[in-house]
N, C-alpha and C positions, 0 to 999 in steps of 0.2 A: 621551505617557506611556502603557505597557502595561502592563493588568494581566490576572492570570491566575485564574481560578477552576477548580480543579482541579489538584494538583500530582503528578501521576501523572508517565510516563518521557516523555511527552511534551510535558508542558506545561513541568516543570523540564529538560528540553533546550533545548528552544528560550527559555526565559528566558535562560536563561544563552549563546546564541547572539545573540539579536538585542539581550543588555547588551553582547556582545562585540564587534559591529557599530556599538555607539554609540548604540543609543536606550535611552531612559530608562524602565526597568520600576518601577512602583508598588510590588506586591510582588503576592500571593496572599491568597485565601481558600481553603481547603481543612479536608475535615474529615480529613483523614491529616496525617501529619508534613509541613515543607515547610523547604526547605534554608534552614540557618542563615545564610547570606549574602543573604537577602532579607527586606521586612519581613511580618510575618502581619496580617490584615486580618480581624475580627471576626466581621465579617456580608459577604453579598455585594454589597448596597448601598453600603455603606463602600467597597468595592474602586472600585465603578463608578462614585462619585463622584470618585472618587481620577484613573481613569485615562480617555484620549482612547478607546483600542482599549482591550476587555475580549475577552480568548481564552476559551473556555470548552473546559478540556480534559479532560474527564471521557467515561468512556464512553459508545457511542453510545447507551445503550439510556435513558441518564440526563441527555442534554442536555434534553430536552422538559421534564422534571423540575424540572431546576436552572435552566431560565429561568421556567419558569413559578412559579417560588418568590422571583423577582426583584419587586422592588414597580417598577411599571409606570413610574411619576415617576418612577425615578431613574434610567432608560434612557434617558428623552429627550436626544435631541441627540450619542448614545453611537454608537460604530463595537463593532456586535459578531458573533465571527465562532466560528465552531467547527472544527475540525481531521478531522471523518471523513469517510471516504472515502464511505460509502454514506449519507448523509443527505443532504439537503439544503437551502438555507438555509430554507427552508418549516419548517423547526421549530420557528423562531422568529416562532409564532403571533402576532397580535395588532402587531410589531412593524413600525415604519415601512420596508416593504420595502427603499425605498432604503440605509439606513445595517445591512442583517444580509448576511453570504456565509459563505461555505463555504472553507475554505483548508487544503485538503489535502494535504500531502508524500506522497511516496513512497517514505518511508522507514521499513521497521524500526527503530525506537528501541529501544536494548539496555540501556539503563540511563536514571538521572535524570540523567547524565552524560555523554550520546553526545557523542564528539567533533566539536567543530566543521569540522574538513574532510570529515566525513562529512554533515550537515546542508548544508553550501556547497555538494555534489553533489546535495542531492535537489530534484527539480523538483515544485513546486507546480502541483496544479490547483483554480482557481478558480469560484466560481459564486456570484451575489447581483446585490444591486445595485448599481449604477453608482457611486455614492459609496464605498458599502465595498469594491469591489473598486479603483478607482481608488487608495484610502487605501492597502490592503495590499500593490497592484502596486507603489506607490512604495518602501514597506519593504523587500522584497524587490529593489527595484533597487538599492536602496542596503547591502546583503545579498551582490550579487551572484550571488542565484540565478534560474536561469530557472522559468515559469510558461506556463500555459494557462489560456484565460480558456473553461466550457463552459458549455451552458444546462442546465438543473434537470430536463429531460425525459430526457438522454442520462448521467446519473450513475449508474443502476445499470446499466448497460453499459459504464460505464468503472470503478466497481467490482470489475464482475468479470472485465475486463479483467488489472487489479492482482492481483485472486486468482488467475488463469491463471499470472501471474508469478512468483507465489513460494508460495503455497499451494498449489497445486497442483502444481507443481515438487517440493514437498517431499511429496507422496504418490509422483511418479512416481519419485524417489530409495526411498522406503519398500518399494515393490513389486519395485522392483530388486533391496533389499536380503533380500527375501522369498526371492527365486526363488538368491540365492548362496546363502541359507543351506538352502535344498534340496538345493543343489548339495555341501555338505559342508562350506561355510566356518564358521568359529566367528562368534557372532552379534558380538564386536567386530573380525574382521576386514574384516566384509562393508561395510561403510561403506567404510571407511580404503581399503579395495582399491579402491573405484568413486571416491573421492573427486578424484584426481588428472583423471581422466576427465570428472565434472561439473563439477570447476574450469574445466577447458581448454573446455570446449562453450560455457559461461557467457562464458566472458573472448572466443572467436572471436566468438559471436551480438552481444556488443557491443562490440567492437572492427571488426569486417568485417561485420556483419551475416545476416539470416537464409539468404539463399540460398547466398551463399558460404562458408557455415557448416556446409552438410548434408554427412552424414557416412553409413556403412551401408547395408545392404540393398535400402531401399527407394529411396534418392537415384542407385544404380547398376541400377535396375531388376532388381533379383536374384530374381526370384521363385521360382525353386531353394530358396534362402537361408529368405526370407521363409515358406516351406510347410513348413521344417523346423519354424520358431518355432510354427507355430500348431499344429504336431501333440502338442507339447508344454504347449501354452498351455490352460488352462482358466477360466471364469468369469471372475469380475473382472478377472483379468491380462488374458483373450484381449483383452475389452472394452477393455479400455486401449489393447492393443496394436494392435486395427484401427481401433480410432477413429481415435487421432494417426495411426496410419500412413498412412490414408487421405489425411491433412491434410498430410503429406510427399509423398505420389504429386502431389499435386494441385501444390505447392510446385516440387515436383521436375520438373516433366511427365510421368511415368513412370505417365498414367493408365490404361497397359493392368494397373497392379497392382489396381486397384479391385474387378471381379469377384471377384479371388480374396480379396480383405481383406474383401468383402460373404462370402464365402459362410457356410453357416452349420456350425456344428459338424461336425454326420455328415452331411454332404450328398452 
């Protein structure tokens, strides 16, 4: 039996994923609304006596909070796990290390509703201890989705791993979107124009992968090309633009571009 404390987009996603899979959800405790097809649960005590797994999906900054408002007894002998990315099961102070982990998707959740072939895709990474991560691996096998099992020392390096992937992704689309509308495009064209472009990159890098994915300037050792871009480039763009770019020279082999991606403005 799983029950959920916190009924945010991702805690009522995945309820309604792993009822759909076939295991048996208690219901929630929440102090927001929580969907009418599950039952509400008073206190959070009530929930945890209720259920085997207790998810705690509330924000990162509020799990510390919401366990430590848990009465101590009523944990005992409980599988309890939380869902972010940069925490780790250490939050859950005081608790019998063995039965707390960490069980993090990799997925954007777009609503209390994300569709289950979207969640079927996203690959968990794990971290706790042996009991709760064994408990959750099974869930998830029986889920059909895949997992990684990491230690508690390397999660904020696999955090911002995840941020490189899609938050930060979505700056380097913004600054893009910066430099068209310099260029004279209207600010709702400038997306929609680039769009087809970062679909197609997105869909090769994980279809074919990174190398046979490189595209432009720096991947054909262009450095003609590449000295135009930076004569044009200022501040934060340039920054942007010689950082990665360096990281594609290096990708690419084309490390005779690195000199000139180092050098510095008016040199």
């Amino acid at each position: 039996m799983i029950g959920f404390i916190g009924a945010g987009k991702a805690g009522c996603s995945l309820a309604r994923y792993f009822r759909k899979n076939g295991e048996e959800i208690s219901g929630f405790y929440s102090r927001s609304d929580i969907p009418e097809d599950f039952i509400r649960f008073d206190t959070a005590e009530q929930i945890v006596e209720s259920s085997d797994m207790i998810f705690i999906t509330v924000s990162d900054s509020a799990i510390g909070a919401v366990w430590r408002g848990i009465d101590s007894s009523a944990v005992r002998g409980k599988l309890i796990y939380h869902i972010s990315g940069a925490e780790s099961s250490a939050v859950f102070c005081g608790a019998d290390p063995d039965m707390v982990c960490s069980a993090h998707p990799l997925l954007a959740f777009s609503s209390k509703e994300t569709p289950a072939e979207q969640i079927k895709r996203a690959f968990f990474t794990l971290e706790g201890g042996d009991t709760a991560v064994r408990a959750v691996s099974a869930l998830l096998d029986r889920c059909g989705n895949r997992y990684a099992v990491i230690k508690p020392e390397v999660k904020p390096l696999y955090h911002a791993a995840a941020c490189f992937a899609s938050n930060l992704v979505t700056a380097v689309c913004a600054e893009a979107e910066k430099m068209l509308c310099r260029c004279g495009f209207a600010e709702e064209d400038a997306l929609s124009a680039l769009a087809p472009l970062i679909e197609e990159n997105v869909r090769n890098v994980c279809e074919k992968g990174i190398r046979p994915s490189l595209t432009g300037p720096v991947s054909r050792g262009d450095a003609e090309t590449v000295e135009k871009h930076l004569a044009v480039l200022e501040g934060l763009s340039r920054d942007i633009y010689t950082q990665l770019s360096a990281v594609l020279a290096e990708i690419s082999g084309h490390t005779e571009l690195l000199p000139l991606l180092r050098k510095k403005r008016f040199q």
